[in-house]
C-alpha positions as CSV (number, residue, x, y, z in Angstrom):
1,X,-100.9,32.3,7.5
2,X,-98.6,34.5,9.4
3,X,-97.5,32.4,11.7
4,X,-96.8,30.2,9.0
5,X,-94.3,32.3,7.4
6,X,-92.3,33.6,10.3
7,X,-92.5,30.1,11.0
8,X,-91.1,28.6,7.8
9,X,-88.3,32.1,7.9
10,X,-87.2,30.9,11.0
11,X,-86.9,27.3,10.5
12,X,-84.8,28.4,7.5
13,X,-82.4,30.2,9.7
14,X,-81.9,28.0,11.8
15,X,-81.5,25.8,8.9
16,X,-78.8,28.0,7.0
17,X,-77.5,30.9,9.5
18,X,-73.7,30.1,10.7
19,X,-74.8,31.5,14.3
20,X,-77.6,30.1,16.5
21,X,-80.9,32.3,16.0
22,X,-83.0,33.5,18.9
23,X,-86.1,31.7,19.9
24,X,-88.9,33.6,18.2
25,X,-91.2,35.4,19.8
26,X,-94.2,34.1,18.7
27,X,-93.5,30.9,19.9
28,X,-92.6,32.2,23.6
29,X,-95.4,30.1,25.2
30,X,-96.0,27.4,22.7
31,X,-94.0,24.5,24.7
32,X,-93.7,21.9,21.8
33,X,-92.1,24.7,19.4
34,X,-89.8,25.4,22.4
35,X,-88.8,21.6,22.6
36,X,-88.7,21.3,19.0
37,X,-86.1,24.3,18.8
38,X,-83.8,23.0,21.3
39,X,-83.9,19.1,20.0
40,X,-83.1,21.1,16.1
41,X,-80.3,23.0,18.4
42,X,-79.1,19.9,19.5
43,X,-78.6,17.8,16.6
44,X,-77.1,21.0,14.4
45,X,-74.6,21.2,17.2
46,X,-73.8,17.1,17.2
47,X,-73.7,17.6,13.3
48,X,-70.9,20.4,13.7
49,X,-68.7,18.5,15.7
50,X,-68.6,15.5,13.7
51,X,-68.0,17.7,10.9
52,X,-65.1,19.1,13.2
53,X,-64.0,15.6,13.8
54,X,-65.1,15.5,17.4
55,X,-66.9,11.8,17.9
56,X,-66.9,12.7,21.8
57,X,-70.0,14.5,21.6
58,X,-72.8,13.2,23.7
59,X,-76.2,13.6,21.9
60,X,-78.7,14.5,24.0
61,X,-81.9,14.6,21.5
62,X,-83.9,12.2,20.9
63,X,-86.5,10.8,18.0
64,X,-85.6,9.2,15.1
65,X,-82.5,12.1,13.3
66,X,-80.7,11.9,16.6
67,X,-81.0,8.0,16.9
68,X,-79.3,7.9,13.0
69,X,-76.5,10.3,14.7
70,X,-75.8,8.2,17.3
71,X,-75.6,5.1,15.1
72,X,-73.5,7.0,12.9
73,X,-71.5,8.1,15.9
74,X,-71.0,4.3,16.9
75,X,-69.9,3.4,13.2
76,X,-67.4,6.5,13.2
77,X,-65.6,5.8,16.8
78,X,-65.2,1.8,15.5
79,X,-64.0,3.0,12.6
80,X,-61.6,5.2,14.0
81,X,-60.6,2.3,16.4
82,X,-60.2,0.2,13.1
83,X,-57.8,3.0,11.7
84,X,-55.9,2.9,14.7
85,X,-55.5,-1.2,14.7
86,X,-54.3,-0.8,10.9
87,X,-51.7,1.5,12.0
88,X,-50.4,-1.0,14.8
89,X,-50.0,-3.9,11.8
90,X,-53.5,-5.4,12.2
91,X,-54.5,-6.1,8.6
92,X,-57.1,-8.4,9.5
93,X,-59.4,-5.3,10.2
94,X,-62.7,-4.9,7.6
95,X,-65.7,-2.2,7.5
96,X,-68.5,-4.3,7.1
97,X,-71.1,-0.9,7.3
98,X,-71.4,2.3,5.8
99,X,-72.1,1.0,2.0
100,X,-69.4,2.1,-1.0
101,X,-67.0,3.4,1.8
102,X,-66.4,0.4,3.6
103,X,-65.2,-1.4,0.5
104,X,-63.1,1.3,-0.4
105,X,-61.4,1.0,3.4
106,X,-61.2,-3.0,3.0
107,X,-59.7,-2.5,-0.5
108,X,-56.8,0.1,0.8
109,X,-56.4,-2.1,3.6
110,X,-55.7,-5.4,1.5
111,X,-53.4,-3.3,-0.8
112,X,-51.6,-1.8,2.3
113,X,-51.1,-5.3,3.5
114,X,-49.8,-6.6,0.2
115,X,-47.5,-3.6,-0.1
116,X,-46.1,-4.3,3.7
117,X,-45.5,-7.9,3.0
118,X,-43.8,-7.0,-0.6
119,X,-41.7,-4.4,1.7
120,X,-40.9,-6.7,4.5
121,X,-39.6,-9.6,1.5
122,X,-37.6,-7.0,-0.2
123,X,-36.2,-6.1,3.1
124,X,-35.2,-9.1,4.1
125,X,-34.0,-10.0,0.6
126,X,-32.0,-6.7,1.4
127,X,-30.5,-7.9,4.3
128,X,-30.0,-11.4,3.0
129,X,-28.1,-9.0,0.1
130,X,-26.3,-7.3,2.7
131,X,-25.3,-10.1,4.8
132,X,-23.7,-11.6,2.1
133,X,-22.0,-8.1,0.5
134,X,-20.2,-8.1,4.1
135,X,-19.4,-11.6,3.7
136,X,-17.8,-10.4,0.7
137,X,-16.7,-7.9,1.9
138,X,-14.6,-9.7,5.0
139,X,-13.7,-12.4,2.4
140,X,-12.0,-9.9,0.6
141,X,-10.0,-7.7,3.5
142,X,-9.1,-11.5,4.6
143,X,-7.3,-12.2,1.0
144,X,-6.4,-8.8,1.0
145,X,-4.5,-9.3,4.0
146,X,-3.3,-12.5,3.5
147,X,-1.7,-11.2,0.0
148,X,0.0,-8.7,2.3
149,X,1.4,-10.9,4.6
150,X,2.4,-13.4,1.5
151,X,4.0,-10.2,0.1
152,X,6.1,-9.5,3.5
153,X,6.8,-12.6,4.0
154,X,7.9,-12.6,0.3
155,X,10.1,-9.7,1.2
156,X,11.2,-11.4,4.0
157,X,12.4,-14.3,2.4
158,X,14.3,-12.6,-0.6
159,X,16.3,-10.8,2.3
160,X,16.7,-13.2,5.1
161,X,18.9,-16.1,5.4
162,X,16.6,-19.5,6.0
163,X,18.6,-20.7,8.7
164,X,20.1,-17.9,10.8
165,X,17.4,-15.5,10.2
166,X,19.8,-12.7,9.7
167,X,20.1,-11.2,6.1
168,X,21.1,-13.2,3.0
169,X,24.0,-12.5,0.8
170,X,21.6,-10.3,-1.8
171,X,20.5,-8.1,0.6
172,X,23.8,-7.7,2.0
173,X,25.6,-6.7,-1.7
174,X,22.3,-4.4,-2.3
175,X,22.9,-2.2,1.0
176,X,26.5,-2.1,0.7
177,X,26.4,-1.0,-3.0
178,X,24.1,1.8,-1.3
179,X,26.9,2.3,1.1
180,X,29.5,2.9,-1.7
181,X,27.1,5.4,-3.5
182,X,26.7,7.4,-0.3
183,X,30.3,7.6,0.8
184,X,31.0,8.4,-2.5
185,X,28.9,11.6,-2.5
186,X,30.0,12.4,1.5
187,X,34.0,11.7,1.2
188,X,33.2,9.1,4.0
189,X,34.4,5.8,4.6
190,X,32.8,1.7,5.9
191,X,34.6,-1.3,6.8
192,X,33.8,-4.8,5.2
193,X,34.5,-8.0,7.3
194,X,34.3,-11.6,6.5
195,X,33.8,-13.9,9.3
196,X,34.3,-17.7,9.1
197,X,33.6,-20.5,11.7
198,X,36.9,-22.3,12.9
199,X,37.0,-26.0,12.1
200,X,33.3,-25.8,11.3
201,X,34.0,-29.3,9.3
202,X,35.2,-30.7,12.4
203,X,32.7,-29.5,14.4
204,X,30.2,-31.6,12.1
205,X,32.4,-34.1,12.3
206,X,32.3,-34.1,15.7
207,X,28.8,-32.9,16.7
208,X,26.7,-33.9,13.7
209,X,25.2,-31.5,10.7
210,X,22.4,-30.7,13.1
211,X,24.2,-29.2,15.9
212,X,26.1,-27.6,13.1
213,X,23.1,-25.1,12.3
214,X,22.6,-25.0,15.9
215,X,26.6,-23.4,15.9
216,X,25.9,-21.1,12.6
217,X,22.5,-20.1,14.2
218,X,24.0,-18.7,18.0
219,X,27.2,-17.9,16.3
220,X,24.8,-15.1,14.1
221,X,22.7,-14.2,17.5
222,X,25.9,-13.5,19.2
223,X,27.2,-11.5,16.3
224,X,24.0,-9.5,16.3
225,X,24.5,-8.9,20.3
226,X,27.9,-7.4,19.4
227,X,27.7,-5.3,16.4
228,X,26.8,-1.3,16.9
229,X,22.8,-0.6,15.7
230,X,23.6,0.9,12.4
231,X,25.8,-2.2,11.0
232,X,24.8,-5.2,8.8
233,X,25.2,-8.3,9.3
234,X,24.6,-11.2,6.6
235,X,25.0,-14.8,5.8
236,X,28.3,-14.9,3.3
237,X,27.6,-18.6,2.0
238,X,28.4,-21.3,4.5
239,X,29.7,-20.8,7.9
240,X,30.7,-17.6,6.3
241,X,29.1,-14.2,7.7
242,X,29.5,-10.9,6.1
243,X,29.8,-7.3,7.8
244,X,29.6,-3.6,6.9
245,X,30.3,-0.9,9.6
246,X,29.1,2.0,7.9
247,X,31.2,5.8,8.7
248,X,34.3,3.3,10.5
249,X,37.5,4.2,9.8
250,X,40.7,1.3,10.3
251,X,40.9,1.2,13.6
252,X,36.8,1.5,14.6
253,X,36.1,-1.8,12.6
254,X,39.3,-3.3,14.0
255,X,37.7,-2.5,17.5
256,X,34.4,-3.9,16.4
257,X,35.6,-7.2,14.8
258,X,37.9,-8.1,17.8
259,X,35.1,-7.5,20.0
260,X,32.7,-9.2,18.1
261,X,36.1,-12.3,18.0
262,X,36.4,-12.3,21.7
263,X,32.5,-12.3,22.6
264,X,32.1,-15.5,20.8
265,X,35.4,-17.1,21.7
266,X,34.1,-16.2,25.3
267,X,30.5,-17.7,24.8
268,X,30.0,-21.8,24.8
269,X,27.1,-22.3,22.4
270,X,24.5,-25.0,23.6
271,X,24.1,-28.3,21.5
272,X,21.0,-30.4,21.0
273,X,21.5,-32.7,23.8
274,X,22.0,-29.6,26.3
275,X,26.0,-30.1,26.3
276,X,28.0,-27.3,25.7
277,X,30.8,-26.3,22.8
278,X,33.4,-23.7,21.9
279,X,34.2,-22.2,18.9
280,X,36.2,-19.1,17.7
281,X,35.8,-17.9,14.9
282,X,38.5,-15.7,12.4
283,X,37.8,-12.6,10.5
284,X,39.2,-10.5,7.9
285,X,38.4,-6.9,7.2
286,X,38.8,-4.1,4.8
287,X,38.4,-0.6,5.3
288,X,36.5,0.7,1.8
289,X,37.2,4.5,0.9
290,X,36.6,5.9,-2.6
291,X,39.5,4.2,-5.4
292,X,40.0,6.9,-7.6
293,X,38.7,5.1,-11.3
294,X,36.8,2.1,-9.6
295,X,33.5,2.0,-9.8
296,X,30.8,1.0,-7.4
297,X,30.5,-3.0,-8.2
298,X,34.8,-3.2,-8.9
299,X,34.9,-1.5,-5.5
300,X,32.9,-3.5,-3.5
301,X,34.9,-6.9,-5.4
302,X,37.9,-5.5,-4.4
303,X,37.2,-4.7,-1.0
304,X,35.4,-8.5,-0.7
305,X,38.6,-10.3,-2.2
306,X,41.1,-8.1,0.3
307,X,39.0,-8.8,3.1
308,X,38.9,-12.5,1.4
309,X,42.4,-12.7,2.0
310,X,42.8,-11.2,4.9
311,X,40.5,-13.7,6.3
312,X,43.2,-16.2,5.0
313,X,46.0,-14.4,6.7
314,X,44.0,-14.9,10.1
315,X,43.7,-19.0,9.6
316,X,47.2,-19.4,8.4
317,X,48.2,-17.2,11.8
318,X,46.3,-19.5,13.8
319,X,42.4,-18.8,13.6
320,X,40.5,-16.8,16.5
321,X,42.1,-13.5,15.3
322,X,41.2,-10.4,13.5
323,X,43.6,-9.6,10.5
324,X,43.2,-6.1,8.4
325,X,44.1,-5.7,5.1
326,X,45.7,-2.4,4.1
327,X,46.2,-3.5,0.1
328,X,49.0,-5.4,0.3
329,X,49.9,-5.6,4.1
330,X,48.0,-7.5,6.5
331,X,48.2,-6.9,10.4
332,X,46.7,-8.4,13.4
């Protein structure tokens, strides 16, 4: 009866004690207590690591406990492999053992595949989104930029001549009523110059309306190879040009007109059959200071009808010259 008791104590340690008890030492020389200890010691230190999460464990008791361990041991290590495949996108995986558990795992896993498949359509109904946002996007910076352009272009046109490409008439009286504010305020002075195309109506006459833009068109290149950086030229109205040398006195735009004279006097312009003309051209200018009284649109007629004129003076003296107004005198 006392073995029986220090039996059942000990089997209770072993049962409940957090360390490994000592083989007792009543049972030093019984061989199947011995055997029975270590097989207990065995599966308690199996059951540990599984509780651990250690499935490596080799169980090395036998009998029926230890053969429900290693069972269980299988089941686990599949399991765990099962886990794994789920995490690489293998939603086909199902637990067909271990009772409530498995349909718990089979139930998470068809939810986790219906909540990747509802991801992966939203994502791709993202991307169709975002596809076509850029679309959009690019549609827009295209109008965007094509506005811009319209609007230079726009610009472009309300300032430039059609044919000649220089600038038009507006422009031209827009900068120069600049011109008249400015010297106004700085005491300085511009010259205005009117240039006109000798025996243009012959020249059409002679060489057809189409070689006649061809004549307007070099005659305003050559102009523009002439004039100093900071002057204007524009398109008057006809073969007519217009030009403002801004801070010139007299004798400066005197020097720039005759140059600008001789250059094309000098330069045969090239018709549409590849023969080649001459033409001169005349030119009047004015020298605009501030008229005490005037104001800035009566100054700038004034200085256009004296330049007018002198113009006049220059085909009545016998075309390809300069003439200068000085009010009422006009010298060559």
């Amino acid at each position: 009866m006392s073995d029986s008791r220090e039996l059942i104590a000990f089997m209770k340690e072993l049962m409940n004690s957090r360390s490994l008890p000592d083989f007792p030492e009543f049972g030093h020389g019984d061989d199947e207590l011995e055997s029975l200890f270590n097989q207990m010691n065995e599966i308690r230190k199996t059951i540990l690591a599984f509780s651990g999460g250690d499935m490596s464990r080799e169980i090395q008791a036998k009998g029926f406990i230890a053969g429900g361990l290693k069972t269980l041991q299988a089941h686990l290590k599949h399991l765990i492999w099962q886990v794994q495949m789920v995490a690489e996108g293998d939603f086909t995986q199902r637990v067909e053992f271990m009772g409530d558990f498995a349909g718990s795992f089979n139930i998470m896993v068809e939810r986790l595949q219906t909540t990747i498949e509802d991801l992966q359509k939203k994502e791709e109904l993202l991307r169709s989104l975002t596809k076509k946002l850029q679309l959009e996007i690019d549609e827009k910076s295209r109008i965007e930029q094509a506005l811009r352009a319209s609007e230079a272009r726009y610009k472009n046109l309300a300032s430039t001549d059609a044919l000649t490409g220089i600038f038009n008439r507006r422009y031209f009286f827009k900068v120069a009523a600049n011109e008249i504010a400015r010297i106004k305020r700085t005491r300085k002075s511009f010259c205005l110059a009117i240039m006109d195309v000798d025996h243009f109506k012959k020249f059409n006459d002679n060489y057809g309306h189409q070689n006649g833009d061809k004549c307007l068109i070099q005659v305003a290149r050559l102009a523009l190879k002439t004039i100093r950086e900071m002057d204007l030229l524009a398109r008057y109205g006809g073969e007519e040009f217009i030009f403002l040398f801004p801070d010139a006195n007299r004798e400066q735009g005197f020097a720039i007109a005759e140059r600008i004279r001789e250059f094309i006097a000098n330069t045969l312009v090239v018709l549409s059959d590849n023969t080649l003309a001459n033409v001169t051209v005349s030119i009047g200018m004015r020298l605009v200071e501030e008229f005490e009284g005037q104001g800035t649109n009566e100054l700038l007629q004034t200085a256009i009808q004296q330049a007018d004129v002198a113009l006049y003076m220059a085909k009545d003296r016998g075309r390809n010259k300069v003439v200068v107004s000085h009010g009422d005198a006009y010298t060559d």
